[in-house]
N, C-alpha and C positions, 0 to 999 in steps of 0.2 A: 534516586541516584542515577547518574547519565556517562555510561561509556563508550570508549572509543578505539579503535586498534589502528596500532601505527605501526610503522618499521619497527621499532623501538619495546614494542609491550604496549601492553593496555593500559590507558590513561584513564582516569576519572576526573569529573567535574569538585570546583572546589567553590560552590558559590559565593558563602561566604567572602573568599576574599577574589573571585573572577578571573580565576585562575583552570586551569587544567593541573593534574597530578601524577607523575610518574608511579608506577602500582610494584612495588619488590616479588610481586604471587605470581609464582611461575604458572603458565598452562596460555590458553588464549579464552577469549572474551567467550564463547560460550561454554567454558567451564566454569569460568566465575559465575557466570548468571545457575549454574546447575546447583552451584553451591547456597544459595539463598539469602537467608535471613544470615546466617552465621556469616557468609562470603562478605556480605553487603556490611555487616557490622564490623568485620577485620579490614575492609577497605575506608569505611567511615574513622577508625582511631588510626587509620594510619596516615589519613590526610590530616589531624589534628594532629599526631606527629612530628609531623612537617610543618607545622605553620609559619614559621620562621624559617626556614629552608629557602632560598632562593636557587638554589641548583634543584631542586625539586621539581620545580616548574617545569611542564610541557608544552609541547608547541601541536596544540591540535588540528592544525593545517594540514598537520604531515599524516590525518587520518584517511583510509581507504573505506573498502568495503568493511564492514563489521566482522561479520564474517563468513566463512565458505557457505552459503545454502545448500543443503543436501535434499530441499525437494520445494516447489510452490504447489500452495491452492490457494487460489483467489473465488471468494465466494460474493454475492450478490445480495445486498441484504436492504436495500431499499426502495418499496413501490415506486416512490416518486421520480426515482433515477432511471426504473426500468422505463416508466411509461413516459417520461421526457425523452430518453436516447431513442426509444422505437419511435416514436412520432417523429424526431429530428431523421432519423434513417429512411422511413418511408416517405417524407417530403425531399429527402434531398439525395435520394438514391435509388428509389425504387421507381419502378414503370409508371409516368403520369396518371394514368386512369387510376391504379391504387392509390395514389399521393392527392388527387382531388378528390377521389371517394372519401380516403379519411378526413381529411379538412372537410366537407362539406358537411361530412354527418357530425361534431364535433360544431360546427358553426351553428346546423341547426338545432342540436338537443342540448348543448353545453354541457356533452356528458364526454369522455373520455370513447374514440372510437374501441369498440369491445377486441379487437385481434391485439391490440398495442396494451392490454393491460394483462397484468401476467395473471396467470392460471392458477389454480384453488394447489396445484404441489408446490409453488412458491412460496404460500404459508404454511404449506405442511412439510417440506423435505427443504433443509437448505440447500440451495442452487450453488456449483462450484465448478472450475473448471483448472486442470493439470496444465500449469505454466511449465516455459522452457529456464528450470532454475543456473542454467550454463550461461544464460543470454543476459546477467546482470551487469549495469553500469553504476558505478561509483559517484558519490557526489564528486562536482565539480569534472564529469568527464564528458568528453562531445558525444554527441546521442547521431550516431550516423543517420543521417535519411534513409530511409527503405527504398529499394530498386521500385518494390512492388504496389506502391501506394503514393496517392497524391495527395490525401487526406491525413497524413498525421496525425497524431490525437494524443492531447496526455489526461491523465487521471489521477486526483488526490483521491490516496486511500491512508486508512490509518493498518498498519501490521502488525504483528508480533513472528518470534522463534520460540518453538519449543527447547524447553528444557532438559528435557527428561523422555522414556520412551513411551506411548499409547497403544493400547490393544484392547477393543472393546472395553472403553471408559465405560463409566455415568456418567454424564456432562458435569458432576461437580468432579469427579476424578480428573477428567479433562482441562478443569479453569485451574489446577493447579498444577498443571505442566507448563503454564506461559511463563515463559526467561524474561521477555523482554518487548518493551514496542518501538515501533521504528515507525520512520513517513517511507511511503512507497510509490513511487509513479509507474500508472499500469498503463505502458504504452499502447498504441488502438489505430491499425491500419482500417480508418472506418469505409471506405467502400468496398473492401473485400470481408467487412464483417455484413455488409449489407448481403452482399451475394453466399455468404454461408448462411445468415437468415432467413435468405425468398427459397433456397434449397433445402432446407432442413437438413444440412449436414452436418457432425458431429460436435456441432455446439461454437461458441468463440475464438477453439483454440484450434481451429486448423492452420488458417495465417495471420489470422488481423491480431494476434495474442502474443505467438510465440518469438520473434523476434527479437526484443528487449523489452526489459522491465529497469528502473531503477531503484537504488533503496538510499535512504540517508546515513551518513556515518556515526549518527548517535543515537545509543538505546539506551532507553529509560525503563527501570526498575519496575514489574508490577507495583511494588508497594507506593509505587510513586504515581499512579494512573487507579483512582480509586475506584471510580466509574467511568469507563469508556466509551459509553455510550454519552458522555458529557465532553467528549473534545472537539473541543473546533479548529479550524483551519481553513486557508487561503492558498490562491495561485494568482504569482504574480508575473506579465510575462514582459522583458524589460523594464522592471520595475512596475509595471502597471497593475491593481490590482484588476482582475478580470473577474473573481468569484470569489464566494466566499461559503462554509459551509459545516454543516456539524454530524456527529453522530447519532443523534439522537433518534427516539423509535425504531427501532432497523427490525427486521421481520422474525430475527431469528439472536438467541444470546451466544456468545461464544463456547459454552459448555456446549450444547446443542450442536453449534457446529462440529466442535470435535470430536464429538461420539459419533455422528455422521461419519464423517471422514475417515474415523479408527475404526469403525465397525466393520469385522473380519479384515481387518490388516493392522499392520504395525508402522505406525509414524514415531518417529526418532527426535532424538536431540538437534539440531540444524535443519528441519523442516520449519520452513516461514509459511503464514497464512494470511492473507492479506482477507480486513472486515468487506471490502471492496468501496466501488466510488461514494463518498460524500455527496451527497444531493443538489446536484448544480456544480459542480466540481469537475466538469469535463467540457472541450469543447467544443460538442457534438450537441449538449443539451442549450450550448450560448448559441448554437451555430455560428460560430467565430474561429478563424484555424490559424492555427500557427505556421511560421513559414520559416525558411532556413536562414540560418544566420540568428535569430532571438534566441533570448536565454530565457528558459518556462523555469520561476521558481516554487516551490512548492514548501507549506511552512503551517506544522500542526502545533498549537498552543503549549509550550512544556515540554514537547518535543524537541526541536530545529526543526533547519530548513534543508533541503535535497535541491540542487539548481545543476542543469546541466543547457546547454549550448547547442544547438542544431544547428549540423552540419548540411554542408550543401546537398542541392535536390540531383537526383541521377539524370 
């Protein structure tokens, strides 16, 4: 099942007839989703309800953000993305003599230079970093250019919202608090993630993180994403595709991550978690950037699409 929040109340998908549907249940979209299987069943007879209803129909244009986030973590969960963006970062950001050391050793072993491939707690602790949940943009809103960066960056990620609250789960107590998944663009000031890299300062989110994220305006039902680790998705920027990419093998399951995350604190109903970038799904790993004025669309299989506009450079 796939919803939506409007001015108006929350809408549901009617594919049967390709339609969008006005919902009579009072509360907003993440209380439906807390509601579940029962929620999701009272929304399914009431769209067959309506079948014949033509004042029924809703105009899902008029959707926004989904809903209010009350917290991000965006975690990291594929080798191949980490060791593609550090090699793209130390060739195209870092002091020459490190950027032809790595290429050269790399040219000569056809091994992976050993600093650019992540460390033995990348398979052991999942990797995550505390986004600015205030700094979200809405599909179809302009993505202002950053004062602070010349490199812009966007990233398909695939997300979810909790449902429900967490306090030191089990990871299977964990996989049953996901409400819902969403497509998520994890914006990326990448030469100042360069210089929080060569300094070892406190991780991604000092600047090159917290500025904007975006999220799409349709969430899809767990029981609708049966395995997630099976979705795929594309970035298209003016209509062009650029990349393409899936979730598949990722280092770490989603119960895992949330007992990480819950452990000794309490995460809530409206905390998002973003699985992080799809592998090749950035473009820092194309070495190809975007510039202002294009519109980067972003589009997960069974999900929608999230497209927003960049706006001029400072």
């Amino acid at each position: 099942m796939k919803l939506r929040s409007t001015p108006a109340g929350v809408i549901a998908e009617d594919p049967e007839r390709g339609r969008w549907v006005s919902l009579p249940q009072t509360g907003d979209l993440l209380s439906l989703l807390a509601g579940g299987a029962e929620a999701r069943a009272e929304i399914a007879d009431h769209i067959e309800s309506v079948a014949g209803n033509e004042s029924a129909a809703a105009d899902p244009s008029a959707a926004g953000l989904p809903f209010k986030p009350r917290s991000m973590r965006a975690f990291s969960l594929w080798e191949s993305h980490y060791e593609g963006s550090a090699r793209m970062l130390v060739k195209r950001f870092f002091p020459k003599p490190v950027a032809r050391a790595a290429a050269g050793y790399e040219r000569l072993t056809r091994r992976t230079f050993p600093p650019l491939k992540p460390n033995k707690r990348f398979y052991e602790t999942p990797a995550f970093y505390v986004g600015n949940h205030t700094a979200m943009l809405a599909d179809g809103e302009l993505m202002p250019w950053p004062s602070h960066t010349r490199y812009l960056d966007f990233e398909l990620e695939l997300a979810f919202v909790l449902a429900r609250p967490l306090a030191d789960p089990s990871p299977a107590e964990a996989r049953e608090a996901v409400g819902g998944w969403f497509v998520l663009n994890d914006w990326s000031a990448r030469e100042v993630q360069a210089e929080e890299a060569r300094h070892g300062m406190f991780g991604p989110a000092v600047k090159s993180k917290t500025f904007a994220n975006s999220i799409g305006c349709d969430v899809l039902s767990p029981d609708q994403l049966a395995d997630w680790t099976k979705a795929r998705g594309r970035v298209r920027v003016d209509g062009e595709v650029w990349c393409e990419g899936t979730t598949a093998e990722p280092a770490h399951d989603i119960g895992e991550m949330l007992a990480h995350a819950a452990a000794g604190e309490r995460l809530d109903a409206g905390d998002i978690v973003s699985t992080g970038t799809m592998p090749g799904c950035c473009g820092l790993e194309l070495d190809r950037w975007i510039r202002p004025g294009q519109t980067v669309e972003l589009e997960i299989d069974g999900i929608g699409t999230l497209a927003n506009r960049i706006g001029a450079g400072a």
